[in-house]
C-alpha positions as CSV (number, residue, x, y, z in Angstrom):
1,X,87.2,134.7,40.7
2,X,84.9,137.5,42.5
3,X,82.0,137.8,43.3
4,X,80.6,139.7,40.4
5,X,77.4,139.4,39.0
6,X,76.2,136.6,36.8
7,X,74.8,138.0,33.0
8,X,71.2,137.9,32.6
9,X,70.1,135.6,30.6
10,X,66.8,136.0,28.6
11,X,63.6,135.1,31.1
12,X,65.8,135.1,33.9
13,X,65.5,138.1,35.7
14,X,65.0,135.7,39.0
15,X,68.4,135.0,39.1
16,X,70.2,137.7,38.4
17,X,68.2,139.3,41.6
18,X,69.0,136.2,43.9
19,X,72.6,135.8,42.7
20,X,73.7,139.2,43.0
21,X,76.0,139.7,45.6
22,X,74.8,142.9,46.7
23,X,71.6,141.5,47.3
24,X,73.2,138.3,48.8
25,X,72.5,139.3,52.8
26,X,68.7,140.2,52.2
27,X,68.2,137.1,50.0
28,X,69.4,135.3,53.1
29,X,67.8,137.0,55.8
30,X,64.2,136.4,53.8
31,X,64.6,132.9,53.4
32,X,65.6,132.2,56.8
33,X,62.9,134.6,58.5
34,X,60.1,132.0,56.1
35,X,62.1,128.7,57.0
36,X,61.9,129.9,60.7
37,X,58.8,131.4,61.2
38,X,56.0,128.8,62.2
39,X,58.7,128.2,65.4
40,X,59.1,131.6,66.7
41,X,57.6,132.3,70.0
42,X,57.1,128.2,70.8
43,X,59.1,126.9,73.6
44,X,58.2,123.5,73.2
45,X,60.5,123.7,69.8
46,X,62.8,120.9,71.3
47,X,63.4,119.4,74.9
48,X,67.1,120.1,74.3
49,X,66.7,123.9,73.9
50,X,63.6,124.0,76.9
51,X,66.8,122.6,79.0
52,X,69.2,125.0,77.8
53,X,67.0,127.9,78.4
54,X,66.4,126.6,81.8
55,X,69.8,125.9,82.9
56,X,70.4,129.5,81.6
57,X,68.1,130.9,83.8
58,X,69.7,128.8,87.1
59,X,72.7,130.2,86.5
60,X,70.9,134.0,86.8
61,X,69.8,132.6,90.6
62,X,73.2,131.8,91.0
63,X,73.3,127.8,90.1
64,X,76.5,126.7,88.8
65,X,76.3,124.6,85.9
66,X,77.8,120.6,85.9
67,X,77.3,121.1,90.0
68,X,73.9,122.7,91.0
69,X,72.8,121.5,87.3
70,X,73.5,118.6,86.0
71,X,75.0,118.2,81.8
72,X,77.7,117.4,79.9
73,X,77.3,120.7,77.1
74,X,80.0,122.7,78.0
75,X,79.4,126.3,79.3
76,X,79.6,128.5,76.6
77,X,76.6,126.9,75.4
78,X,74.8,128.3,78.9
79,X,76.7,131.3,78.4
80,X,75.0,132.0,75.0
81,X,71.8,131.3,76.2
82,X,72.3,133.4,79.0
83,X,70.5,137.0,77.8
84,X,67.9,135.6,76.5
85,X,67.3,133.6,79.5
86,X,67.8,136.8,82.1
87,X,63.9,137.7,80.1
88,X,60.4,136.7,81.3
89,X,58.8,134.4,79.0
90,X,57.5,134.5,75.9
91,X,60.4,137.3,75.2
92,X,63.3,135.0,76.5
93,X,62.0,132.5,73.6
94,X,61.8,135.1,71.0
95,X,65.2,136.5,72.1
96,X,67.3,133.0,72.0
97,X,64.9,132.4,68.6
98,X,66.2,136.0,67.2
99,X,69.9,135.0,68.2
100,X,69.8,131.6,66.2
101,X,67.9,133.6,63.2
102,X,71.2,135.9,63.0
103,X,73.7,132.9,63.8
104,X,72.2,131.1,61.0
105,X,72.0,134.3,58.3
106,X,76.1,135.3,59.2
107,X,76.8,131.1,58.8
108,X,75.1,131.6,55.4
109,X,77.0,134.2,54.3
110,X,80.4,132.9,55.3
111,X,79.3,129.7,53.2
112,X,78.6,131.5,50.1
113,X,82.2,133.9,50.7
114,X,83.8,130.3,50.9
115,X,81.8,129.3,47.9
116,X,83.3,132.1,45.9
117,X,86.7,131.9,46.8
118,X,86.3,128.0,45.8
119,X,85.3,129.4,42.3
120,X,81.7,129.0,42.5
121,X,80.8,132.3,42.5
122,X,77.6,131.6,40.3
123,X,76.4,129.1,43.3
124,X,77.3,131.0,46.1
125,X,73.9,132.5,46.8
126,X,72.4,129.3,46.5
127,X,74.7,127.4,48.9
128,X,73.8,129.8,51.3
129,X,70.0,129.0,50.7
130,X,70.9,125.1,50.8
131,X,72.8,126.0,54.5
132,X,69.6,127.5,55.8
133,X,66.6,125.4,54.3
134,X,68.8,122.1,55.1
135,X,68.6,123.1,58.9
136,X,65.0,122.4,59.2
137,X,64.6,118.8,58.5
138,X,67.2,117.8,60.7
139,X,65.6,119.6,63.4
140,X,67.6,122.7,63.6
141,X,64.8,125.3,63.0
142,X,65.5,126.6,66.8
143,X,68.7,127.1,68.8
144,X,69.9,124.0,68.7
145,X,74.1,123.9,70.0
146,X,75.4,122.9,66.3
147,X,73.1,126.5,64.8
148,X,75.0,128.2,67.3
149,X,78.1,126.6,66.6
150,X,78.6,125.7,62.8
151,X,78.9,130.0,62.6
152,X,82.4,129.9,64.5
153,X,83.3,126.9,62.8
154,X,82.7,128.5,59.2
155,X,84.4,131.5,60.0
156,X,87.4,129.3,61.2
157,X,86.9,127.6,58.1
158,X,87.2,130.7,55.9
159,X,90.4,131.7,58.4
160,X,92.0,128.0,57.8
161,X,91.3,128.9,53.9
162,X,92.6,132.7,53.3
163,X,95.8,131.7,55.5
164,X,98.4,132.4,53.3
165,X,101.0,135.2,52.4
166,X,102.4,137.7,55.0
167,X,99.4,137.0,57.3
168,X,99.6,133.1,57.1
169,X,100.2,132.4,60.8
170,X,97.8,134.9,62.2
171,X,94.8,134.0,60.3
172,X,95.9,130.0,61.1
173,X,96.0,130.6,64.9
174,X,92.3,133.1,64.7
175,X,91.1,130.0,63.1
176,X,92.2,127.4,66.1
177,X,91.0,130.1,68.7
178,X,87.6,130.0,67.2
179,X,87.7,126.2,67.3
180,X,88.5,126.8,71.2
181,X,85.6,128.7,71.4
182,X,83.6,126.5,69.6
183,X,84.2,123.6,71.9
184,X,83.0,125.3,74.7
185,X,79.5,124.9,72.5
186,X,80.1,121.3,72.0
187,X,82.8,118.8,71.5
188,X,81.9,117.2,69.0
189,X,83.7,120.1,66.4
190,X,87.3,118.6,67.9
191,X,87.6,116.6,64.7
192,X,87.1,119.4,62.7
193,X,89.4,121.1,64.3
194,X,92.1,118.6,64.0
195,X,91.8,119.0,60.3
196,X,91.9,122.5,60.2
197,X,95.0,122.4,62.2
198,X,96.6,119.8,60.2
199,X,96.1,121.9,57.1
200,X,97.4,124.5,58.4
201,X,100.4,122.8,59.6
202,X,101.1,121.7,56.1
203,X,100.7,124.8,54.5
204,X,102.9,126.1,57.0
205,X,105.7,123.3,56.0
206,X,105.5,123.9,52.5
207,X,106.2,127.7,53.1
208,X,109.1,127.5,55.1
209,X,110.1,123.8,55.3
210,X,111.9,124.7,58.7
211,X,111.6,122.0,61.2
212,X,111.6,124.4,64.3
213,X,109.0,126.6,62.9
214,X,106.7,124.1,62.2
215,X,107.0,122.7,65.7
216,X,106.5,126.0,67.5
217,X,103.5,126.5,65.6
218,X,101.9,123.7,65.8
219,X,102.3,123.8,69.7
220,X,100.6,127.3,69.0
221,X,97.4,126.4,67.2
222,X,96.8,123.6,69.7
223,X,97.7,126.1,72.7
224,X,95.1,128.6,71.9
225,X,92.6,125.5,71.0
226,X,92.5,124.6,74.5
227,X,92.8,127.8,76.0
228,X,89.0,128.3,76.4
229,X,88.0,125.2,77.6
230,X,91.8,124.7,80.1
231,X,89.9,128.6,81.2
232,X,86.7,127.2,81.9
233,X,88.5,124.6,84.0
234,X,90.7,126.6,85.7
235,X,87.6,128.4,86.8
236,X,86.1,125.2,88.3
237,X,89.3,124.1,89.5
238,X,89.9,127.6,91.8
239,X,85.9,127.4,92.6
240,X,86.1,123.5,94.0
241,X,84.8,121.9,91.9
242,X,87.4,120.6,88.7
243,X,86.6,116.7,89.4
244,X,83.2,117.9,88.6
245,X,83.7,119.6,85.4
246,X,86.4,116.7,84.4
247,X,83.2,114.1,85.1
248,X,80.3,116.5,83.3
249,X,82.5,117.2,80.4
250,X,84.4,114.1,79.4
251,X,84.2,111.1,81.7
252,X,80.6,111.0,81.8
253,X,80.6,111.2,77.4
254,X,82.4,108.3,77.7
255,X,80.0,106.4,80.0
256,X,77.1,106.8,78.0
257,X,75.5,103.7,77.1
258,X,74.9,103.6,72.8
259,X,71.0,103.4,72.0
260,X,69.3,99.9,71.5
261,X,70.3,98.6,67.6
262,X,67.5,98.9,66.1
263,X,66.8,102.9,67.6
264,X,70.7,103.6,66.1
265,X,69.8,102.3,63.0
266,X,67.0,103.7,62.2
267,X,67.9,106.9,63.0
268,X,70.6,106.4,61.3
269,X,68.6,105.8,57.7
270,X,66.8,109.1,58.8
271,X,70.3,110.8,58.9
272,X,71.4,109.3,55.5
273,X,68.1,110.3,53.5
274,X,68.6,114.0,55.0
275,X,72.7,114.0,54.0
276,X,72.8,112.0,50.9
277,X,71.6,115.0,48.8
278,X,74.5,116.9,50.2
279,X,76.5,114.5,49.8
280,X,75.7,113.9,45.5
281,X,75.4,117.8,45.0
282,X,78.9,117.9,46.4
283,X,80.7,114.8,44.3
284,X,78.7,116.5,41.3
285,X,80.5,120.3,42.6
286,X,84.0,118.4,42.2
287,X,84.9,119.3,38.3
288,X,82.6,122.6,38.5
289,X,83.4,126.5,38.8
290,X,85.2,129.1,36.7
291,X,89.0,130.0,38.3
292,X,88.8,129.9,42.4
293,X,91.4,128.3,44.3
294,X,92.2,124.7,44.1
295,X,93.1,124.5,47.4
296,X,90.1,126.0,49.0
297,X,88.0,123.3,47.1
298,X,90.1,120.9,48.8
299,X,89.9,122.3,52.1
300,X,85.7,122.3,51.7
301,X,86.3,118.5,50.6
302,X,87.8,117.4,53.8
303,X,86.0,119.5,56.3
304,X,82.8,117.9,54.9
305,X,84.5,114.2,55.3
306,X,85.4,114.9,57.8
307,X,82.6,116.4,59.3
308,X,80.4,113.2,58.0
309,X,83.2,110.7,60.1
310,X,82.6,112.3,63.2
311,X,79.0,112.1,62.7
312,X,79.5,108.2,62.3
313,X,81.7,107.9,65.3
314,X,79.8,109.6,67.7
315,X,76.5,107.2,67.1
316,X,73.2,108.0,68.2
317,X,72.6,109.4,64.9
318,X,69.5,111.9,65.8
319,X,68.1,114.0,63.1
320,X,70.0,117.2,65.3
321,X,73.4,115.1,64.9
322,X,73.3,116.0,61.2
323,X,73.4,119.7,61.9
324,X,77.3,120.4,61.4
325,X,77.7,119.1,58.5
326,X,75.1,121.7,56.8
327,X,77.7,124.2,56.7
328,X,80.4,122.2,54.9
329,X,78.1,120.4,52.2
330,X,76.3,123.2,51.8
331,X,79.4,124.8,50.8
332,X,80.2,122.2,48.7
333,X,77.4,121.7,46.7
334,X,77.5,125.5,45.1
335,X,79.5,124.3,42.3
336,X,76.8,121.9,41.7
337,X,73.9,124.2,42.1
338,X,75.4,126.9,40.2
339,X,76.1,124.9,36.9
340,X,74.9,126.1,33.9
341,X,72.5,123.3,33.1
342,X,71.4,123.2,36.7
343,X,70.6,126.6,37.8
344,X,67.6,127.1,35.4
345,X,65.4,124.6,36.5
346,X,66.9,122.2,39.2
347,X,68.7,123.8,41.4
348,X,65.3,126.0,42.1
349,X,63.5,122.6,42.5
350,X,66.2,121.2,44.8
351,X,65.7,123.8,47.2
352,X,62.0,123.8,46.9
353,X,61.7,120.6,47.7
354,X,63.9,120.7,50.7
355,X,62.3,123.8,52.1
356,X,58.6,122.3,52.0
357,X,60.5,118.9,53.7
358,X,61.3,121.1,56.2
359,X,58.4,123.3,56.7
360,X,56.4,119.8,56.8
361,X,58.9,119.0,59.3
362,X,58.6,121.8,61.6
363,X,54.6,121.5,61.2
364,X,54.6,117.3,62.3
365,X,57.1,118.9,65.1
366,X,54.6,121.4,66.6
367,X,52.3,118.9,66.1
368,X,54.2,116.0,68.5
369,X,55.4,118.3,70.3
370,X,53.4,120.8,71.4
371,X,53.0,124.7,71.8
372,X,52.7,127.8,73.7
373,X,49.0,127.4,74.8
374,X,49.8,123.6,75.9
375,X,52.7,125.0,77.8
376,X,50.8,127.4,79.6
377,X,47.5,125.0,80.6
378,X,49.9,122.7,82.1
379,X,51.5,125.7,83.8
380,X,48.3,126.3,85.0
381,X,47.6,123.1,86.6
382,X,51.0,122.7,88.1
383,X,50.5,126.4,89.7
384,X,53.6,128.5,91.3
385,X,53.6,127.0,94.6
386,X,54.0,126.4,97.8
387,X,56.1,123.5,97.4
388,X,58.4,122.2,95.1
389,X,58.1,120.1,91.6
390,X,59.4,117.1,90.3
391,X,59.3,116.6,86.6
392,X,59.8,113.1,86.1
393,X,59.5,113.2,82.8
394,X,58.0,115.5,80.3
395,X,58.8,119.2,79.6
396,X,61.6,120.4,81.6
397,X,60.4,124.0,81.1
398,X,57.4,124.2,83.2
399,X,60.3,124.6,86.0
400,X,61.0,127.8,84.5
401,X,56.9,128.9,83.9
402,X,55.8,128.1,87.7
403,X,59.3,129.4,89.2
404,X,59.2,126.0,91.9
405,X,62.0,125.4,93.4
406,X,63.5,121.6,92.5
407,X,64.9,119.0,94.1
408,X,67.8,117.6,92.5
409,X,70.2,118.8,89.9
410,X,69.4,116.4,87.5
411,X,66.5,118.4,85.9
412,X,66.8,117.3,82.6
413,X,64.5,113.7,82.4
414,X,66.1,111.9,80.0
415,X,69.6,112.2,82.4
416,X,67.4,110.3,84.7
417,X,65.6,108.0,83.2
418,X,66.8,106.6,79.7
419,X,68.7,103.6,79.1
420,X,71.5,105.1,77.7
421,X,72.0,107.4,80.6
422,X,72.1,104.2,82.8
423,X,75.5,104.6,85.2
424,X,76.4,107.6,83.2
425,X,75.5,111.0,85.4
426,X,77.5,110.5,88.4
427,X,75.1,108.7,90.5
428,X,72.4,105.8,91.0
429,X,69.4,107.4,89.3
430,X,67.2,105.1,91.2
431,X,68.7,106.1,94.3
432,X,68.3,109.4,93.4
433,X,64.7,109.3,92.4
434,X,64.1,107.6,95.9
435,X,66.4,110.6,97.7
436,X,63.6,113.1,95.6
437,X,60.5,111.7,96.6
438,X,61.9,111.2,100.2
439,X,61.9,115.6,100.3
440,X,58.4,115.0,99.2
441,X,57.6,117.2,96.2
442,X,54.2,119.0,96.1
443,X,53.6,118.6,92.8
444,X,55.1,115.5,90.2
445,X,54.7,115.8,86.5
446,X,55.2,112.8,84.3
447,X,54.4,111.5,80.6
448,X,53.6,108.7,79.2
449,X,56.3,105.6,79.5
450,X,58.0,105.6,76.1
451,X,60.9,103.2,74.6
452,X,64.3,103.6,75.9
453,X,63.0,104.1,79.3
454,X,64.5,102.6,81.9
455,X,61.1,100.6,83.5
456,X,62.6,99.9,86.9
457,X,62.9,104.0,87.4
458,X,59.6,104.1,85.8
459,X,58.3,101.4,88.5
460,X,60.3,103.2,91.5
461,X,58.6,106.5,90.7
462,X,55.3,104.9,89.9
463,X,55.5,103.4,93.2
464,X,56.1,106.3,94.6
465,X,53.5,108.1,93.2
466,X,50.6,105.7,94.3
467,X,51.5,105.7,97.5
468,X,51.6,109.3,98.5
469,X,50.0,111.3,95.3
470,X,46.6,111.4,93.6
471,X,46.5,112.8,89.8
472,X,45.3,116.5,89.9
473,X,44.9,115.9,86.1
474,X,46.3,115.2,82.9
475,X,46.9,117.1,79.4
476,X,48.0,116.8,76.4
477,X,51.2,118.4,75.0
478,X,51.5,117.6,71.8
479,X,50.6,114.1,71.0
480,X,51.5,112.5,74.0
481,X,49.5,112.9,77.8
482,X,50.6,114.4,80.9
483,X,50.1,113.3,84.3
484,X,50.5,116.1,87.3
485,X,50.1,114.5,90.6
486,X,50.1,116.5,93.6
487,X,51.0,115.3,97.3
488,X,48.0,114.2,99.5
């Protein structure tokens, strides 16, 4: 089945412009630019980006990430964020903003290529929509590491699917070095990447059925899986610092603490209600399209199971968590949304429905969180020195806006102070919040207290606060306040 274009049927001149492939790419590229456009330009989109962006620009000053700044995302995901951080702000925003627009618009079109070669052609377009206005709700309406990610992963995805026939092996080993280069963006693609590689092992078996093959290639795919993330070691190692990286990357994952039951769980529900339509559209894809390739349906099948697995297993369950599994359900639902009896009326309605969920989403977002002009009054009030600053907790970007120097390389708040961070960075975060406030910061910024906080930090640095800061003021940034205290 190609990608030819669908007959017009009376009244529905709509969808022969949408569906047509030659029109595929702008199709795309319009919806994202609307489902993305009430973010572009804010900094304040998510605290995870803020602290991307910032770690980004530390390493342009020279910082070395997992040592002179503290997280466990590997650093490819720095890497990426690196050009856009090297610009002042607000262009650095718009250029890591303009980087996830094309990420997301390329993801999209790989999911409606693997939509067609499924044979679901008629749906492909739409799947692509789906990919893009499913993003939003779950929180990935910025440059969050899975938008970045889920491209490399589709593409490896469309290798794992096409690798057959003279070029069998190449395609299958492209595939596992994108995985590679995908877990230098975040780990949590390594059980998609199993899957991928045991597919391709037994598509490998049933062509040659040769026991010595199969061995050597297998010890292949996994070798250039690793290879990225064994270089990025390597690199430590030779620099001095490998038990570092070791500890950032995978002993301190392991540390973590799970969120209180009741947090997981409800977060959890949140997760479901955004997936479950994914997850129905898909079941409802499984009898649908016109010729394709069995096996490619098969393939989309068990990269979205699996994809929904390692969502369970890793817990937490944040809206963000949801994110990789766009690409694959997305992909799976275009039999579903390009049925006959569907694509008049539903399908349209299905995807209305979801993009309003996630413009209201992005809206209650700015709202809670904040935006430029908030950024730049607290800016303002923290001022660019002398001294350093301490954010205690609240946005770790105003390190970036006033240029102070800090005091510690734990600069992302929530390493500090959650629960679930508790024995998990490397060191005593009370003893570290004491070793801060004993180079005495000029300035301190700090929120409100909020659940999942671990009090005795918050009573350590209160502590420290009355006894050698007065408040200079307080804002808002978004719907929370935000103390900055300044030394007397």
């Amino acid at each position: 089945m190609t990608g030819a274009t669908a007959p017009t049927a009376p009244g529905r001149s709509w969808y022969a412009l949408v569906t047509d492939p030659r029109h595929r790419l702008a199709v795309l590229a319009i919806v994202a630019v609307a489902a993305r456009a009430l973010s572009f330009g804010n900094p304040m989109v998510h605290v995870d980006e803020q602290f991307y962006f910032l770690a980004a620009s530390r390493m342009w000053d020279g910082a070395l990430p997992f040592v002179d700044v503290w997280d466990r995302k590997p650093i490819g995901l720095f890497l990426l964020y690196a050009p856009a951080a090297a610009l002042p702000l607000p262009w650095g925003t718009f250029a890591y903003q303009a980087m996830a627009l094309g990420f997301v618009v390329a993801t999209a079109m790989l999911v409606a290529r693997l939509a067609v070669l499924a044979g679901w052609a008629r749906g492909a377009t739409f799947a692509g929509i789906a990919y893009i206005l499913w993003l939003n709700p779950m929180g990935g309406v910025g440059g969050q590491s899975p938008v970045l990610y889920n491209l490399s992963m589709t593409a490896a995805a469309l290798l794992t699917a096409t690798a057959s026939g003279p070029h069998r092996r190449w395609r299958g080993l492209a595939a596992l070095a994108l995985v590679g280069l995908s877990l230098q963006i975040k780990y949590s693609v390594v059980f998609e990447g199993m899957a991928f590689g045991l597919w391709l092992l037994w598509g490998e078996w049933r062509a040659t059925r040769s026991p010595l093959r199969f061995v050597g290639y297998g010890v292949a795919l996994v070798l250039v899986a690793i290879l990225p993330t064994a270089a990025a070691y390597a690199t430590y190692a030779a620099l001095g610092h490998g038990e570092a990286f070791v500890y950032a990357n995978f002993t301190s994952i392991l540390a973590r603490k799970p969120d209180p039951f009741g947090n997981a769980i409800g977060h959890l529900e949140g997760l479901a209600l955004m997936l479950s339509p994914l997850v129905a559209m898909a079941f409802g894809s499984r009898r649908a399209g016109e010729g394709g390739d069995a096996d490619v349906r098969r393939l989309l099948f068990l990269w979205f199971a699996v994809n929904l697995a390692g969502i369970l297993a890793f817990g937490g369950w944040y809206e963000h968590y949801g994110l990789p599994a766009a690409a694959p359900g997305a992909a799976c639902s275009a039999g579903f949304l390009g049925a006959r009896h569907w694509r008049g009326r539903a399908t349209p309605a299905i995807l209305g429905i979801v993009a309003l969920l996630g413009l209201g989403t992005v809206i209650v977002n700015r709202v809670k969180r904040g935006g430029p002009g908030q950024l730049a009054a607290l800016t303002a009030a923290v001022g660019q020195g002398p001294g350093c600053l301490y954010v205690f907790s609240g946005p770790s970007i105003v390190y970036r806006t006033t240029g102070r120097c800090t005091l510690t390389a734990y600069i992302f708040p929530p390493h500090m102070e959650e629960i679930r961070e508790r024995g998990a960075i490397g060191v005593d975060q009370i003893g570290e919040v004491r070793r801060i406030f004993a180079q005495r910061p000029a300035v301190v910024v700090m929120r409100r207290p909020y659940p999942g906080e671990q009090t005795e930090i918050q009573g350590v640095a209160i502590d420290e606060l009355m006894r050698g800061y007065r408040r200079r003021t307080t804002l808002p940034i978004g719907n929370l306040p935000v103390m900055v205290y300044e030394r007397r």
